[in-house]
C-alpha positions in Angstrom: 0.0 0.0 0.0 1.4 3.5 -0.9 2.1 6.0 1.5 0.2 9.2 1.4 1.2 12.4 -0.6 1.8 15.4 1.4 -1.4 17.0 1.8 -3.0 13.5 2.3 -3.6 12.5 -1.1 -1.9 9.5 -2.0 -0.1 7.7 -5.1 -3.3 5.4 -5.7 -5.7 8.3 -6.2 -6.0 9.6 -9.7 -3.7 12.5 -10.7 -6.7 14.8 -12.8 -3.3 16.2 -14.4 -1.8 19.6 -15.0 -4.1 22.7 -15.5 -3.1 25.9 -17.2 -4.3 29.0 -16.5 -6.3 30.3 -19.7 -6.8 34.2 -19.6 -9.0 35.2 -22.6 -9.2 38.6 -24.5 -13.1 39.3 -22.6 -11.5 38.7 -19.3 -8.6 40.3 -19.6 -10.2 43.6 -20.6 -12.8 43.3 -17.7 -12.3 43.1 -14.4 -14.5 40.4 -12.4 -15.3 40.9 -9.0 -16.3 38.4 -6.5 -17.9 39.2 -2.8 -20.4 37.5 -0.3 -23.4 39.1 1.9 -24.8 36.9 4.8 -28.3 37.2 6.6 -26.9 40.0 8.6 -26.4 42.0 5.5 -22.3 41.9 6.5 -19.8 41.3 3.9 -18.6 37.7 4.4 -16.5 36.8 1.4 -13.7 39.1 -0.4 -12.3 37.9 -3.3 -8.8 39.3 -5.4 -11.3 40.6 -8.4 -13.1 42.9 -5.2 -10.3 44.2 -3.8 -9.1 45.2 -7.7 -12.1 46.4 -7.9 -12.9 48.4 -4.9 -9.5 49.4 -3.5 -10.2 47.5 -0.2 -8.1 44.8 1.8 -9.9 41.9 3.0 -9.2 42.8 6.4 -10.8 46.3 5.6 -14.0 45.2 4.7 -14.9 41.5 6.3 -17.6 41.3 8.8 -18.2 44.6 8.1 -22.0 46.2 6.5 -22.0 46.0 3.0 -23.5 49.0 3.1 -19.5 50.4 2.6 -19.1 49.6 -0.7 -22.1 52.4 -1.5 -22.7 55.8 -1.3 -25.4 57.3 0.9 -28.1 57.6 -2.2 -30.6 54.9 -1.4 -31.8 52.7 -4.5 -35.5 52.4 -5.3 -36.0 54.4 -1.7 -34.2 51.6 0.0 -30.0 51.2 0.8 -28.2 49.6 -2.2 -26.7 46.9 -0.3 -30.0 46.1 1.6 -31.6 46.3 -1.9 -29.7 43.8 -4.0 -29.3 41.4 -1.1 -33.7 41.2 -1.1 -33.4 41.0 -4.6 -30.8 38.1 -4.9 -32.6 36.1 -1.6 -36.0 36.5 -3.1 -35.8 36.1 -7.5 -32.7 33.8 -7.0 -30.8 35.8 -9.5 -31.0 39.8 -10.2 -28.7 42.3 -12.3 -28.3 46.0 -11.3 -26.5 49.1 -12.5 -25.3 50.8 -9.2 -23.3 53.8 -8.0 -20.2 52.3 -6.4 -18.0 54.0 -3.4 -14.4 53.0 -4.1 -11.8 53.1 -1.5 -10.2 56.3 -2.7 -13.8 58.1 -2.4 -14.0 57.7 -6.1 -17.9 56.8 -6.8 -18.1 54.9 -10.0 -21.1 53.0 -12.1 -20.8 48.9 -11.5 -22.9 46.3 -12.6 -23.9 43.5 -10.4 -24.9 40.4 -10.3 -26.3 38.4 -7.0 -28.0 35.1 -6.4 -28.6 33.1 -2.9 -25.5 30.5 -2.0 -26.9 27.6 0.6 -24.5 26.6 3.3 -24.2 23.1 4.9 -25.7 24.3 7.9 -28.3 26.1 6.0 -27.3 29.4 6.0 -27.8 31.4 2.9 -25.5 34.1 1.6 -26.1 36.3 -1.2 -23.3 35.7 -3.6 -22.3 39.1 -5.9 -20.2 39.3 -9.0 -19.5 43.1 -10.1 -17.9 44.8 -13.2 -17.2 47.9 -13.9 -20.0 49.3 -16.0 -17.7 51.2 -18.7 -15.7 47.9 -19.2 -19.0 46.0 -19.4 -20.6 48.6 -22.1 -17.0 48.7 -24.0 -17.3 44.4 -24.4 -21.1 44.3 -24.6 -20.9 47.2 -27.6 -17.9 45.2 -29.5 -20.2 41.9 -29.1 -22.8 43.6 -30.7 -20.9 44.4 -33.8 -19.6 41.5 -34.1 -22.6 39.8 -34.1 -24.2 42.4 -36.6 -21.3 42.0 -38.6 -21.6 38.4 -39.1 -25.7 38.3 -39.9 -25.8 41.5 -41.8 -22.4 42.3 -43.4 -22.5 41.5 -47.3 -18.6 41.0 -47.4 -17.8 37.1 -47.1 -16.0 37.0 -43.5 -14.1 33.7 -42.5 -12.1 31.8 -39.7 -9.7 29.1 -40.4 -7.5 27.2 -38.1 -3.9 26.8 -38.8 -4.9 23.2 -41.4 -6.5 26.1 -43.1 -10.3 24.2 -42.4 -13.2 26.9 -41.8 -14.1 26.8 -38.1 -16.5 30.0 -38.7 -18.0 32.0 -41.7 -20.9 34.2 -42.4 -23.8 33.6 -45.0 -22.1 36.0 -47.3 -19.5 33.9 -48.0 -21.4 30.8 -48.3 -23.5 32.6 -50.7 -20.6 33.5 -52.5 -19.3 29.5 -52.8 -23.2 28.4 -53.6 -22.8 25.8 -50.7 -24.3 25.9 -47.3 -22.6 27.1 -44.0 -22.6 24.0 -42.6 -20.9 21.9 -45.4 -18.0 24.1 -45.4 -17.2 23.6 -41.5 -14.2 21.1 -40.8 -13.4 21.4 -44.6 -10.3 22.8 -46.0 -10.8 26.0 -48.1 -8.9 24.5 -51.3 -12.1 22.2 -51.6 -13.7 25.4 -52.5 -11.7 27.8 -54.0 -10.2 26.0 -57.3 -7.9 28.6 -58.6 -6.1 27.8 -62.2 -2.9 29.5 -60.6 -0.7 26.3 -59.8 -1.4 26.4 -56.4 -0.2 30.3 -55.6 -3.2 31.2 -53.9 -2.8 28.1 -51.2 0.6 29.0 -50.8 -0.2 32.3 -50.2 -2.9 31.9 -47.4 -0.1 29.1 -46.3 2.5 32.4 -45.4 -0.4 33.9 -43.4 -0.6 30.9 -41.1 2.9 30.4 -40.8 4.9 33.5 -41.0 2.1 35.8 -39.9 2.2 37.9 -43.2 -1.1 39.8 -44.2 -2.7 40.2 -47.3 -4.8 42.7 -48.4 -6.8 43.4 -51.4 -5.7 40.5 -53.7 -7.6 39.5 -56.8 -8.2 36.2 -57.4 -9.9 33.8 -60.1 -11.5 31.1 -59.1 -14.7 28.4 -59.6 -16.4 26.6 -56.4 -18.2 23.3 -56.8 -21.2 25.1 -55.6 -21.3 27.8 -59.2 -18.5 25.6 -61.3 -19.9 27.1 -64.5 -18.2 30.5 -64.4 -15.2 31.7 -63.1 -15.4 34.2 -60.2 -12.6 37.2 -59.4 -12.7 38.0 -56.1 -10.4 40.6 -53.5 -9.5 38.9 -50.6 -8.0 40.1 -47.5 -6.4 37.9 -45.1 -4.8 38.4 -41.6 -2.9 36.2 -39.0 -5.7 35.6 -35.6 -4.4 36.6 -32.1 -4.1 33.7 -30.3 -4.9 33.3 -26.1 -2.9 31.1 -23.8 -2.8 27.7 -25.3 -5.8 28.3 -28.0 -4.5 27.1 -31.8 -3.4 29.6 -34.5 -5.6 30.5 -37.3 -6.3 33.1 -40.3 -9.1 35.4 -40.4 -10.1 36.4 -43.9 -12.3 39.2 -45.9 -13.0 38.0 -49.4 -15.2 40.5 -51.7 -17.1 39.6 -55.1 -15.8 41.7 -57.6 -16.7 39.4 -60.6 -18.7 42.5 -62.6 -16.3 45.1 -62.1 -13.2 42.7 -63.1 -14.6 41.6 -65.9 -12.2 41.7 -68.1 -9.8 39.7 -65.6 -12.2 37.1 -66.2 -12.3 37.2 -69.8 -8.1 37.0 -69.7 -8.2 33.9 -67.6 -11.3 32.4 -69.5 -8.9 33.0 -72.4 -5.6 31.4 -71.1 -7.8 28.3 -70.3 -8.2 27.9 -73.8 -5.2 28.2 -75.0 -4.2 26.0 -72.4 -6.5 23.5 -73.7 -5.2 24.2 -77.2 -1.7 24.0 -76.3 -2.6 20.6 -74.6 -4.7 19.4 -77.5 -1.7 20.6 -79.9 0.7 18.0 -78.0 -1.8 15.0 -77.7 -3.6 14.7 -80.8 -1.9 12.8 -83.9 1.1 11.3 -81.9 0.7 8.3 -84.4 -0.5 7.8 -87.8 -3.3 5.9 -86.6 -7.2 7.1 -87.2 -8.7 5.7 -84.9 -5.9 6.8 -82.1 -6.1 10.1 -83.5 -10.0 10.5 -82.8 -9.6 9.0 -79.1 -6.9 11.7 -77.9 -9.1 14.5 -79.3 -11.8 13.4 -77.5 -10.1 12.9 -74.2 -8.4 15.9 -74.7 -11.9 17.9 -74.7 -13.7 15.9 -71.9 -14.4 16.8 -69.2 -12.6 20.1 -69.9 -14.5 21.5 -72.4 -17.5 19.6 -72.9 -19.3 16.5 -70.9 -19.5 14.4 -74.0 -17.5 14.4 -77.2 -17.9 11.8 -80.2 -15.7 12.1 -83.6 -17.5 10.1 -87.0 -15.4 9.6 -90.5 -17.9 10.0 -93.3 -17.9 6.9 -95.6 -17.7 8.1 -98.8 -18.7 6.1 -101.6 -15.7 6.9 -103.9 -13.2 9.3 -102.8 -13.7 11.7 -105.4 -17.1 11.9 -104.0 -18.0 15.6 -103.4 -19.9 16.9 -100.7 -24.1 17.3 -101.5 -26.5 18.4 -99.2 -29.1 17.2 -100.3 -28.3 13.7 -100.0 -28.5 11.5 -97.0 -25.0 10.9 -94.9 -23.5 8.5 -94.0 -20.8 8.3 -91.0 -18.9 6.1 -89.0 -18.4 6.8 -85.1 -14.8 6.1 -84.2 -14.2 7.6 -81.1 -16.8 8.8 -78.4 -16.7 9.9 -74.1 -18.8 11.5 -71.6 -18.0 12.0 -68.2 -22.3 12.2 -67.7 -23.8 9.5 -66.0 -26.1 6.8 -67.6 -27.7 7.4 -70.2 -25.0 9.2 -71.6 -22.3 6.2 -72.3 -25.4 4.5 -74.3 -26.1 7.4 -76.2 -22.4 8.6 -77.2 -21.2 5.2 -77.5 -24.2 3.0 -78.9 -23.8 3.4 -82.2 -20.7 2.7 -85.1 -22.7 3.5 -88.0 -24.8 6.8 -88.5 -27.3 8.2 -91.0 -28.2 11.7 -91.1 -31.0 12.6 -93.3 -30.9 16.2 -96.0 -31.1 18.6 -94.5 -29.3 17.5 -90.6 -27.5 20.1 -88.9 -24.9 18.0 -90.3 -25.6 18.9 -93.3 -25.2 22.6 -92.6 -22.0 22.6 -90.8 -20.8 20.7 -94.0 -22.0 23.1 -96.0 -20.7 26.1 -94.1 -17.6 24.1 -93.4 -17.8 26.6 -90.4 -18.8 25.0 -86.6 -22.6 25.0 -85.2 -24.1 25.3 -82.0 -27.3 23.9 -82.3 -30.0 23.8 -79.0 -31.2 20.2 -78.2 -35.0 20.6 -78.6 -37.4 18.9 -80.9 -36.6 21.2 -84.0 -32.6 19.8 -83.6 -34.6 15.8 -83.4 -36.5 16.1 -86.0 -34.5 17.2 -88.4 -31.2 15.2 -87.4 -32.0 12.2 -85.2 -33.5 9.8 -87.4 -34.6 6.7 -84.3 -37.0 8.0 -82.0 -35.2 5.9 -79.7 -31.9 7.6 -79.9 -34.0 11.0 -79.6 -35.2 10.2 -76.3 -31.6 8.9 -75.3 -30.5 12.4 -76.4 -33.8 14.0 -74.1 -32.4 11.7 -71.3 -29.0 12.1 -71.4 -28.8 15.7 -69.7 -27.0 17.4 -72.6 -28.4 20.5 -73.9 -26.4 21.9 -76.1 -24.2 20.8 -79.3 -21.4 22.5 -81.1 -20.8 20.4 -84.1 -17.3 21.1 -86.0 -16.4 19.8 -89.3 -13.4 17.8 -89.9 -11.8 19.1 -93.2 -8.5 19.3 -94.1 -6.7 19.6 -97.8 -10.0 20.3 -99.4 -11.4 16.7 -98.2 -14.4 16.3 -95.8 -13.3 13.5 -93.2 -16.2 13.7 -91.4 -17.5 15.9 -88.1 -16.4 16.2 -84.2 -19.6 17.2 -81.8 -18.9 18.4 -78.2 -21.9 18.7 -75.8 -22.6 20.5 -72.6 -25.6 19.9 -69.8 -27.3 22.4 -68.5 -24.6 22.7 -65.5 -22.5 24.5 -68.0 -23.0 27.5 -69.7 -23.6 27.0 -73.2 -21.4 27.6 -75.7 -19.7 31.1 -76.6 -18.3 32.4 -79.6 -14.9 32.1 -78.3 -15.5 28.8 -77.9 -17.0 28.4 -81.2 -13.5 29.3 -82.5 -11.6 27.2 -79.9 -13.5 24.2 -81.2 -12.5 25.2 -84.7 -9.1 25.3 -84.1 -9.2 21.9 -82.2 -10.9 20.2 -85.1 -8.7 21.9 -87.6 -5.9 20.3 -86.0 -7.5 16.7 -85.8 -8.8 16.7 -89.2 -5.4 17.2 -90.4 -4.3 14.8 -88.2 -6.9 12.4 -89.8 -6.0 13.1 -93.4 -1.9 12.2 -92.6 -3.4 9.0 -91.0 -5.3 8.5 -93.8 -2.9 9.3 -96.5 -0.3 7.1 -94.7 -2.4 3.7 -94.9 -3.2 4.2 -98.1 0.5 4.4 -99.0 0.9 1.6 -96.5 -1.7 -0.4 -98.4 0.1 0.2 -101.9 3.6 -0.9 -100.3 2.4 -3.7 -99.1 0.6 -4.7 -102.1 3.5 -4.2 -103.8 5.8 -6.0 -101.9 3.4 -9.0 -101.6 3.4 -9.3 -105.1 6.9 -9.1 -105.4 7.4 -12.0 -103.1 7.3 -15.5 -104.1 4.5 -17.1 -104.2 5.3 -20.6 -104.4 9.3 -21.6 -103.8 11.2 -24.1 -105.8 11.2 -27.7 -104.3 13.5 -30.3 -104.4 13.4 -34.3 -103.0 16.4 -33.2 -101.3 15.8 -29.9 -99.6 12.4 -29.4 -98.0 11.8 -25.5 -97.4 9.5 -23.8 -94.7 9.1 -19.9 -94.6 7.3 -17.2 -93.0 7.4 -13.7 -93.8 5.4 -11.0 -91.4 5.1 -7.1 -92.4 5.9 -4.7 -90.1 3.0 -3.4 -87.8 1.0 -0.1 -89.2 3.3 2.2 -87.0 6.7 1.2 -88.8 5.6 0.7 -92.2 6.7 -2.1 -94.7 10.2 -2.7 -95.2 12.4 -4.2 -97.6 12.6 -8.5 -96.7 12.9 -10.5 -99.0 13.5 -14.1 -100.0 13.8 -16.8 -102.4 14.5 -20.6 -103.3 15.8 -21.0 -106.8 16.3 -24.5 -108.8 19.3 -24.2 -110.3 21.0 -26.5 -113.3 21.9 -30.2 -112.2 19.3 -30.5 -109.5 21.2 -27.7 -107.2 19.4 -24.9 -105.3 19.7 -21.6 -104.4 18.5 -20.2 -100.5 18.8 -16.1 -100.4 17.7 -13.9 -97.9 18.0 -10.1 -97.9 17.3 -6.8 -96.5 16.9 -2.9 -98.0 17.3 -0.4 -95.7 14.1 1.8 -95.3 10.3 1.4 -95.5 7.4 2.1 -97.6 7.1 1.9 -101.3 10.8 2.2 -102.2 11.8 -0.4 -99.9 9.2 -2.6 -101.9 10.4 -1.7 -105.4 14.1 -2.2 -104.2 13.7 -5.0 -102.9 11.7 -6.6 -106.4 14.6 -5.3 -108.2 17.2 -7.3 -106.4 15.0 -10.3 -105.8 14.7 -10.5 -109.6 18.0 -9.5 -110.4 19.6 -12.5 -108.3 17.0 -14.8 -109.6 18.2 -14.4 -112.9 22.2 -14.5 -112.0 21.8 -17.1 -110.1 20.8 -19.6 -113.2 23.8 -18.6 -115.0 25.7 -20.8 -112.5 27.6 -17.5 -111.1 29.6 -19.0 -107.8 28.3 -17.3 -104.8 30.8 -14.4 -104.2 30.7 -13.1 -107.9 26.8 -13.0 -107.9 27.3 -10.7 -104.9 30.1 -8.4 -106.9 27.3 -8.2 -109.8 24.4 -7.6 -107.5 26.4 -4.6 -106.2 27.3 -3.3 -109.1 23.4 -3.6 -109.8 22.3 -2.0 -106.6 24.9 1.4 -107.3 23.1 1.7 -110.7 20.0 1.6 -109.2 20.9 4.0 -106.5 20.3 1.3 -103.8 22.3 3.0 -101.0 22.3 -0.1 -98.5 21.0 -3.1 -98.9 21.7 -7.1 -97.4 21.8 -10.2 -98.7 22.4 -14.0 -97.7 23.5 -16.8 -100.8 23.4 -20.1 -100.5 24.2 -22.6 -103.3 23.5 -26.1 -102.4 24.9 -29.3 -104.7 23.0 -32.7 -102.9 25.1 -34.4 -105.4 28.1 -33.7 -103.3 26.2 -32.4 -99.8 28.5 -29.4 -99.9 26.8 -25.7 -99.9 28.7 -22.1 -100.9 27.9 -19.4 -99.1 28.8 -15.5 -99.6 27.0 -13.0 -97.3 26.5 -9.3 -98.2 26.4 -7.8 -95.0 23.4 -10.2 -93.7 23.1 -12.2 -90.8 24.9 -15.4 -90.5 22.8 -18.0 -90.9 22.3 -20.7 -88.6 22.9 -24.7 -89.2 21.2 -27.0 -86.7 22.9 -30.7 -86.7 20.7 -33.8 -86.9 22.2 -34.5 -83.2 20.5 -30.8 -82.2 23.7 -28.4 -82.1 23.2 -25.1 -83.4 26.2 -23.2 -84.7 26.8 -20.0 -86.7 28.1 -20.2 -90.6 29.5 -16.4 -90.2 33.3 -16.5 -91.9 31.9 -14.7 -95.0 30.8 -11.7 -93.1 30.9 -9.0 -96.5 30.1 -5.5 -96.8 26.2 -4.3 -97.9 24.8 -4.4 -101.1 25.8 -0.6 -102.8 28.8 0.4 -101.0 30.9 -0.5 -104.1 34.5 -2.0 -104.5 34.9 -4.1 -101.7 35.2 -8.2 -102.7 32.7 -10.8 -101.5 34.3 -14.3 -100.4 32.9 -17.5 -100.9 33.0 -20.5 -97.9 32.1 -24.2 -98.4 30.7 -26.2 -95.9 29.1 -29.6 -96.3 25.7 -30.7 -94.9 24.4 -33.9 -94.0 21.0 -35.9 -93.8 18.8 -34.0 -91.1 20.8 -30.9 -91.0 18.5 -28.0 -91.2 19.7 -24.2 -92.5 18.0 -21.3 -90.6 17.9 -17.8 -92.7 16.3 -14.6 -91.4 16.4 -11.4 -91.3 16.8 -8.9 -88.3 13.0 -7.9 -87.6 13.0 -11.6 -86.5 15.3 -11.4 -84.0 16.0 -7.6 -82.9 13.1 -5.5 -81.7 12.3 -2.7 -79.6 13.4 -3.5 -75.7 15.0 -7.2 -77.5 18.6 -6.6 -78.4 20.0 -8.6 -81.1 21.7 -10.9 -79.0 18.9 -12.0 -76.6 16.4 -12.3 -80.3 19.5 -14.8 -81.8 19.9 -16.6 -78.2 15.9 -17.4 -78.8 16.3 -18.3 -82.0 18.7 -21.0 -81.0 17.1 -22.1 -78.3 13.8 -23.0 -80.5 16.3 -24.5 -83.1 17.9 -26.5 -80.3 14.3 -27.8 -78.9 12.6 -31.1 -80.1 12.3 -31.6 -83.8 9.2 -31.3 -85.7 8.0 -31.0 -89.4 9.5 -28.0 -90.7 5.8 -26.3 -90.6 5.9 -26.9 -86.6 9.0 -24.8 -86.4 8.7 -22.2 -88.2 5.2 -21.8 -86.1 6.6 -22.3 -82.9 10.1 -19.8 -83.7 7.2 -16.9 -84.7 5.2 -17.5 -81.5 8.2 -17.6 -79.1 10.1 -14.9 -80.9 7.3 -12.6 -81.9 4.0 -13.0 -79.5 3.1 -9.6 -80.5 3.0 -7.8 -83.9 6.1 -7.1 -85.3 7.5 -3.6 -85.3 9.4 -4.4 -88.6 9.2 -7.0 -91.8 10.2 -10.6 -90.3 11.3 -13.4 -92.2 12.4 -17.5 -91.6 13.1 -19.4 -93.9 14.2 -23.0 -92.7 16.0 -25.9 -95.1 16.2 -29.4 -94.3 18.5 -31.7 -95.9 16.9 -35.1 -96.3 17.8 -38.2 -98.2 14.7 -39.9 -97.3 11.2 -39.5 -97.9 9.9 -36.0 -98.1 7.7 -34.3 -95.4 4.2 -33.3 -97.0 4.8 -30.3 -99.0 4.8 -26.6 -97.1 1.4 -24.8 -97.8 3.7 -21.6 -98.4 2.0 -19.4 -95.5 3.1 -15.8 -94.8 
């Protein structure tokens, strides 16, 4: 058991724990005092307050009549002491203005307060608390105003604590946001002051807290989530709050509407928005040659920030050289489409790939203006553009109530239309933004046109090259031949691969494989001229290294800059191949026993660079060994370096044996899961003595 504290409490009773003394502004300013009357009418308590107060000692004035602390006037015919003591004993609480006799002689005005006190032994004393009136007046005037000045005052007046959350504001203000007192308490003001300024105006009300700066008279532009469909300027005035013994700091604040008379501040930052939004749409739209791509980024540049639901449709033309008529019906695809709306927006912007507009649409007439439209969603816009009455009333539903329709026209060409749409949270559209929408579309019809442009050259290159490829290769009992080219993806273009397997005279065969730098249709018609060029040197029985020195000599007259390519003349009368190499990469011979090694001592300069000689190296082959040839889009690829892509390729080469067919599949899938980002050929020989495999079906 614990011994006892001095003073008799001991270590098991609760400590209730440090107390502070807390003076606040009220008290400090006016002086409380406290006294005690008993039955006799004698003073019987003194307080530190009285003898402030009144001047007196304790010793002065206990047990004495309280009739001391007045002068001789009487109050309401009656003494003042005897009077406030009946009125305290009898109403249980009473407040008086009375003439008070200090110590000094001094008579001044104090107001009083007295209620009965009950004793144990049931004696009642009349308790008193007295101020001095001026000091009472001075606090109960500034309350007043205070209280005035919150109800009445149209200026928006606020208290924040230091985390910058409201503790206190005035209906002004909350008027001013569009959101009621209430919601704003506990809340941080950046929830409802969004400012386009990078975060200055935080940082600035941020110093106040901290550093104790003040601000006064600052404009600021800014929306609320209460009004976020116009942008507000408003003069704000903040100051650090004075802060009593162990209260937290905060920042009072003054903020003023001045949207009317800076009007043209907001039109400058309604202005930089949108060349904000420009500049934005300017870096994200046509970042690839893809239509489709290029529709999606200007939608998503546009929404939410412009417009709660965007939608971009190609129109199909029948023949390119179709020209525009309105007064024909229109036809569109829908390609890209977003709303940030809720349902049934997504269903109406997004339910559709194929649209017809009838004559006469406001389709029709932005076409015809080639200018863009705002049009009013109400039954005139339905009838004359929305032909389903279902999609009408999924328009009606959806919340949007106005359209600005844009055409999509670039190098004289219609490509089709972009529409933007606002609810009726926004305002609806301007004639700035009638222009900004121009501009926007401008850029993303030219976008389309490039896109377009480039697959149709894409289309003719790899048409060409296609054609230009073999279509069925040479067979022989003793070489069974399995190949696979791929084109590049629609990013990268074609390029230049090619390959071929020639007979030659006395039952020999030719493998080549080759590679002209570049992409597109010159690539293609390169590579046709060198394909066909080695097909027909090779059946002049040229040995390998002096078909090379002509096919040079063919590629500088053809201005053929750089250019690969892989021979390979095979006798099975003797089992021996010769093998020159232009630059290409080596090809790979996988033993019957499943070793894998590189044929690379006739490494030769490129196709085009000119006097330099090719070599020729002989090898022989035997039953079950199978030549790998490639080309570099096989095994090199963006994030693959060359040596991890030929480490694969061995490693499928290396793996159990199949037909031919089977590995060429299985080398695409390991090597190439994806599409490739450039042309990709295998083409895989096996030397066999026995009886053939089933002929290949010559896939590509």
């Amino acid at each position: 058991m614990s011994s006892p504290r001095p003073g008799g409490r001991s270590r098991d009773e609760q400590d209730p724990g440090p107390v502070w003394s807390e003076p606040g502004t009220l008290l400090e300013h006016v002086a409380v005092a406290v006294l005690g009357i008993d039955e006799e009418g004698r003073i019987c308590f003194w307080g530190p307050g009285a003898q402030r107060l009144f001047g007196y000692e304790a010793a002065d004035v206990l047990s004495r009549p309280a009739a001391v602390l007045f002068p001789a006037a009487p109050l309401d015919g009656a003494g003042a002491a005897e009077r406030l003591a009946e009125r305290g004993r009898t109403l249980g609480y009473w407040r008086a203005r009375v003439p008070t006799l200090h110590q000094d002689g001094r008579v001044f005005d104090c107001g009083f307060r007295v209620f009965p006190v009950t004793g144990g032994e049931g004696r009642s004393v009349i308790m008193g608390l007295a101020s001095e009136s001026e000091g009472l007046d001075r606090v109960k005037t500034n309350l007043a105003f205070l209280d005035a000045l919150f109800a009445t005052c149209p200026i928006g007046l606020v208290m924040l604590d230091e985390n910058l959350r409201y503790v206190h504001l005035n209906q002004a203000l909350a008027d001013m946001d569009g959101i009621p007192i209430e919601d704003h308490i506990g809340r941080t003001m950046e929830e409802f002051m969004i400012t386009p300024d990078g975060g200055a105006y935080q940082r600035m009300l941020r110093a106040v807290a901290d550093e104790g700066r003040t601000v006064v008279s600052t404009l600021v532009v800014l929306r609320t989530p209460g009004r976020p469909d116009r942008d507000h300027v408003r003069s704000v005035s903040f100051f650090p709050l004075s802060q009593a013994v162990g209260t937290r700091p905060g920042v009072g604040g003054l903020l003023v509407d001045v949207t009317d008379r800076e009007q043209a501040l907001v039109e400058a930052a309604a202005g930089r928005q949108r060349l904000a939004l420009l500049d934005r749409a300017a870096a994200r739209i046509g970042t690839t040659l893809d239509v489709n791509v290029t529709a999606r980024e200007l939608v998503d540049a546009v929404v939410p920030e412009f417009c709660d639901a965007s939608v971009v449709e190609v129109v199909e033309w029948m023949d390119e050289r179709e020209v525009f008529d309105p007064e024909a019906v229109l036809l569109t695809r829908r390609i890209a489409a977003g709303t940030c709306l809720p349902p049934p927006a997504p269903e109406l912007v997004g339910g559709l790939e194929r649209v017809t507009y009838p004559p006469g649409s406001s389709i029709h007439e932005t076409l015809r203006t080639g200018r863009p439209v705002c049009f009013p969603v109400n039954a005139d816009f339905m009838t004359r553009t929305v032909i389903h009455e279902s999609r009408a009333q999924l328009l009606f539903d959806s919340g949007l109530t106005s359209l600005l329709i844009a055409p999509l026209i670039a190098r004289g060409t219609v490509q089709g239309i972009a529409m933007f749409g606002r609810s009726g949270a926004r305002p609806v559209f301007t004639e700035q933004d009638l222009s900004l929408a121009g501009e926007l579309a401008s850029r993303a019809a030219l976008c389309l046109d490039n896109a377009r442009l480039y697959s149709r050259v894409q289309d003719i290159a790899l048409t060409l090259q296609r054609e230009l490829l073999p279509t069925a290769l040479a067979s022989s009992p003793s070489v069974r031949v399995a190949h696979r080219y791929l084109p590049g993806s629609h990013v990268t273009e074609v390029g230049g691969d090619w390959y071929d397997v020639i007979d030659l005279p006395g039952g020999r065969v030719a493998l080549v494989v080759g590679d002209v730098m570049g992409h597109g249709v010159p690539a293609a018609a390169a590579m046709g001229r060198l394909r066909i060029t080695t097909k027909a040197l090779a059946r002049q029985n040229l040995e390998p290294d002096s078909l090379l020195r002509e096919l040079d000599a063919c590629a500088q007259d053809a201005g053929i800059a750089y250019a690969t390519c892989l021979y390979i003349r095979y006798d099975p009368t003797t089992g021996l191949a010769r093998i020159a190499n232009a630059g290409h990469l080596p090809p790979l011979r996988r033993r019957a026993n499943g070793t894998v090694e590189s044929i690379d001592e006739v490494l030769g300069v490129p196709l085009g660079v000119g006097d330099v000689p090719f070599r020729t190296t002989e090898i022989e082959l035997h039953d079950g060994d199978t030549l790998a040839l490639y080309t570099d889009g096989l095994v090199e690829s963006r994030g693959v370096d060359i040596d991890e892509g030929m480490a694969a390729l061995r490693s499928q080469l290396e793996g159990p044996t199949g037909t031919l067919e089977e590995t060429a599949d299985g080398i695409l899938a390991r090597l190439l899961p994806g599409p490739p980002t450039d042309d990709a050929v295998i083409v895989l020989a096996r030397i066999s003595r026995q009886s053939p495999e089933p002929a290949s079906d010559g896939r590509e």
